[in-house]
C-alpha positions in Angstrom: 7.2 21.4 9.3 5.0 18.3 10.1 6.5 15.0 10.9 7.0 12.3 7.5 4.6 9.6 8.0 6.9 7.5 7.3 11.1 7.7 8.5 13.9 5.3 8.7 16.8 5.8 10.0 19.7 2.9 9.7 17.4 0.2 8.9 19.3 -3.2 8.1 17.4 -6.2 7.7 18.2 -10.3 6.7 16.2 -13.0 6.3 17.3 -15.9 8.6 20.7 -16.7 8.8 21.1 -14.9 5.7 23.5 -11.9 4.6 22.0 -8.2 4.4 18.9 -7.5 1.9 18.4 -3.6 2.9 20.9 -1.4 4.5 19.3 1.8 4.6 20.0 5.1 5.9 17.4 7.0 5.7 13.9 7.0 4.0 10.9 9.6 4.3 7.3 9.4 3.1 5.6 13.1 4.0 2.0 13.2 4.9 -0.2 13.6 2.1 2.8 12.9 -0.5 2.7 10.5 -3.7 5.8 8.7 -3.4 6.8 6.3 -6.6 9.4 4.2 -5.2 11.6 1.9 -7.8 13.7 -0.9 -7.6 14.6 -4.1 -9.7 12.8 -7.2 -9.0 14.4 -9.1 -6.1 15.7 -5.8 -4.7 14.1 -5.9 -1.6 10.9 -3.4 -2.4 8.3 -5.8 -1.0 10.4 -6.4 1.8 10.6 -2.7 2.5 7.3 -2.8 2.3 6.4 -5.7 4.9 8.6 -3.7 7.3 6.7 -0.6 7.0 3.3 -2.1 7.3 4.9 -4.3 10.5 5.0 -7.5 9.3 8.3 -8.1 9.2 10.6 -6.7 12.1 13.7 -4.9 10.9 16.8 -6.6 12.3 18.3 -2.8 13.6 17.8 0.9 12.9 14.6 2.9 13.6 11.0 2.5 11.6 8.6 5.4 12.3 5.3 5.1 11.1 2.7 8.1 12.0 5.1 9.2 15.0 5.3 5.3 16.5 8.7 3.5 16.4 7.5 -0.2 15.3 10.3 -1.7 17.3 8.5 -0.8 20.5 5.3 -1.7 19.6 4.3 -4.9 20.3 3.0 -7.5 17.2 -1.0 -6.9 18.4 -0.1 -2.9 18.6 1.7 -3.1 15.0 -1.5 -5.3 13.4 -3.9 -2.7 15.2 -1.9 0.2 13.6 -1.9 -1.3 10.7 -6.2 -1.9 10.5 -6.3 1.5 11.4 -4.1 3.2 9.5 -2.9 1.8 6.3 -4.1 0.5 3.7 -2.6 -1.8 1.4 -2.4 -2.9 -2.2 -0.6 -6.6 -1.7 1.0 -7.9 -5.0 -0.7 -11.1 -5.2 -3.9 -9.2 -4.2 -4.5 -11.4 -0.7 -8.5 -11.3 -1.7 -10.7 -13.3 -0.2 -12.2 -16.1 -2.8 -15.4 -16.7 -1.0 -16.7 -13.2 -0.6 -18.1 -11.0 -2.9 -16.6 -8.2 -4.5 -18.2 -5.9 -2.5 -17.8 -8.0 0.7 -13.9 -7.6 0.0 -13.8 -3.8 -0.4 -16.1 -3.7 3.3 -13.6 -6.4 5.0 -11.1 -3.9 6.6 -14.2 -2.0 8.2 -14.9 -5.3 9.9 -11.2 -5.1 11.7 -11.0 -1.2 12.4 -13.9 1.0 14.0 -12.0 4.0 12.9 -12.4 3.0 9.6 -15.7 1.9 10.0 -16.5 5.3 11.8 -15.2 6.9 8.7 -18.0 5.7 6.2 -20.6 8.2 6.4 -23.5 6.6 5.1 -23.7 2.8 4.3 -20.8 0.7 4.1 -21.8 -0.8 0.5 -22.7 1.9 -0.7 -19.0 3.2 -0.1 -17.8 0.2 -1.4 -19.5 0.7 -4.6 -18.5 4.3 -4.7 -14.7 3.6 -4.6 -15.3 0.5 -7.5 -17.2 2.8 -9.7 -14.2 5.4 -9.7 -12.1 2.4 -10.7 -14.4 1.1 -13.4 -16.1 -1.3 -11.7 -19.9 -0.6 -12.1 -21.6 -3.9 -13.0 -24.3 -5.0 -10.4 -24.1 -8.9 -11.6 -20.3 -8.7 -11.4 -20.0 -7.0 -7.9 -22.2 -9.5 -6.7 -20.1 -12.3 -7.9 -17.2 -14.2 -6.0 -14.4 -12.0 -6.3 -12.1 -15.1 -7.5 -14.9 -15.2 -10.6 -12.8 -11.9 -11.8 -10.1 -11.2 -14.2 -7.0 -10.6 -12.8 -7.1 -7.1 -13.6 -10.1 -6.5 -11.9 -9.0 -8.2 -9.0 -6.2 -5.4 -8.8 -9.2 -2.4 -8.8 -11.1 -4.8 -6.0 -7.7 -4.6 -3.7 -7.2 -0.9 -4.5 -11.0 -0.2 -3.5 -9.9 -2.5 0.1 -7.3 -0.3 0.4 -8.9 3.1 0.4 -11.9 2.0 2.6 -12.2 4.1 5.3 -9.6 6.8 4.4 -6.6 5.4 6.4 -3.2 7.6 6.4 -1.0 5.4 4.3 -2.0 3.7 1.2 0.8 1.1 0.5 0.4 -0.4 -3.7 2.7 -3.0 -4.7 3.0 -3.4 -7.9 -0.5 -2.6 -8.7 -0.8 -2.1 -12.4 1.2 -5.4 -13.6 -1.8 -6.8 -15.5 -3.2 -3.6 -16.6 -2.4 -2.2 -20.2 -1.4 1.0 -20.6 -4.1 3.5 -21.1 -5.4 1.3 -18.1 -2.7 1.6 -16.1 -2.4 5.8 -16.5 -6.0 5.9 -16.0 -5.5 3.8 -12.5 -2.9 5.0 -11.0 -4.8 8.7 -11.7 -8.0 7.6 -9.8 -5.5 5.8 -6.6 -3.6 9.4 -6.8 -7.5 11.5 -6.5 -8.8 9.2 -3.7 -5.2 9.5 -1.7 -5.8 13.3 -2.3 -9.5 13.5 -1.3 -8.5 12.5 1.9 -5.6 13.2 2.7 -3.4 9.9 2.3 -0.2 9.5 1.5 0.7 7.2 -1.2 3.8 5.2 -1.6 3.6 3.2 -5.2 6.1 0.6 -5.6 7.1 -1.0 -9.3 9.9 -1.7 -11.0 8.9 0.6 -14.1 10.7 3.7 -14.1 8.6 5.2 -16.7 5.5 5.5 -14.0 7.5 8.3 -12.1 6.2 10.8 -13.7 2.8 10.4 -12.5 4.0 11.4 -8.8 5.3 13.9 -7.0 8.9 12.3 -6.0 10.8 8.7 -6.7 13.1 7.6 -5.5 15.2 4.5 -6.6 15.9 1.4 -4.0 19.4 0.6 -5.5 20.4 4.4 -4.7 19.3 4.1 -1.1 19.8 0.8 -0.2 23.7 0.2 0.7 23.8 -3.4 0.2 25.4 -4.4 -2.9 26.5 -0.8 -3.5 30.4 -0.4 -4.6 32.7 2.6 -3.3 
């Protein structure tokens, strides 16, 4: 059976001179798997998040991400790991105003030659590819400064960044918060396709339960996350 993508084992974390935030056991994202992970707001799902992409350091336990134990790596080997291999869906977007849209969705490709020297033909024309499965077709618009947008299609822009390049991992946090409904189903269907064209994994994080369905596991942070847990 091939190794999970993602493993922790006995992860406990705490923000400075703070008590406990995630005590967790263990934790497993299989390759190629859509994930829908739950939790409450200010249950610690971003923060799980931050440690998996190595942002944040975990304060004990094991992280494994594609067969690499984060706590060894050093913070240019974590950042280099994480150009390469994962790509990310921040909550508050993290777009950058001055580009265009398009320039956005091609911004990772400047970081990562493997993900640059997974575009086949032009790097644009990529771009445009992945914004036209998310319903983002307009010329004049993808021309435009992407902080000219709405903020819902601000959320397609950072999805498109994301799956630049077919990395491993595609991380969403909270992705669909200022979509409506039918919008949101019909997003989170077109993420799920690209993850599956190539391969990735996807681990969706939101605190609406009734978005499970749409994946192939969930799992719920309160269940696996000791802290604040009665016996």
């Amino acid at each position: 059976m091939a190794e999970p993508v993602v493993w922790i084992s006995d992860l406990r974390f705490a923000w400075t001179s703070g008590e406990d935030v995630l005590d967790i056991a263990d934790f497993r994202l299989e390759a190629g798997e859509r994930l829908f992970l739950r939790g409450a707001s200010g249950s610690g799902k971003s923060t799980l998040l931050g440690i998996i992409a190595g942002v944040l350091e975990a304060g004990s336990g094991q992280v494994n991400v594609l067969g690499r134990n984060l706590s060894s790596l050093k913070p240019a080997a974590r950042d280099r790991l994480r150009a390469d291999h994962l790509g990310v869906i921040f909550q508050m977007f993290n777009l950058v105003p001055y580009l265009s849209v398009v320039g956005n969705v091609t911004l990772p490709l400047r970081f990562s030659p493997k993900r640059r020297a997974a575009i086949s033909g032009e790097e644009d024309d990529e771009a445009r590819r992945l914004l036209a499965r998310l319903g983002l077709t307009d010329e004049t618009l993808l021309a435009r400064r992407v902080s000219d947008l709405s903020v819902g299609q601000q959320q397609r822009v950072a999805a498109a960044r994301a799956l630049i390049g077919g990395p491993e991992i595609v991380i969403a946090d909270e992705p669909t918060s200022a979509l409506d409904a039918d919008a949101r189903d019909r997003f989170i269907e077109l993420l799920s396709e690209e993850a599956r064209r190539t391969g990735a994994a996807l681990l969706f994080v939101s605190h609406d339960a009734s978005l499970a369905s749409h994946f192939d596991r969930s799992v719920d942070l309160g269940e696996i996350n000791r802290v604040g847990m009665t016996v």
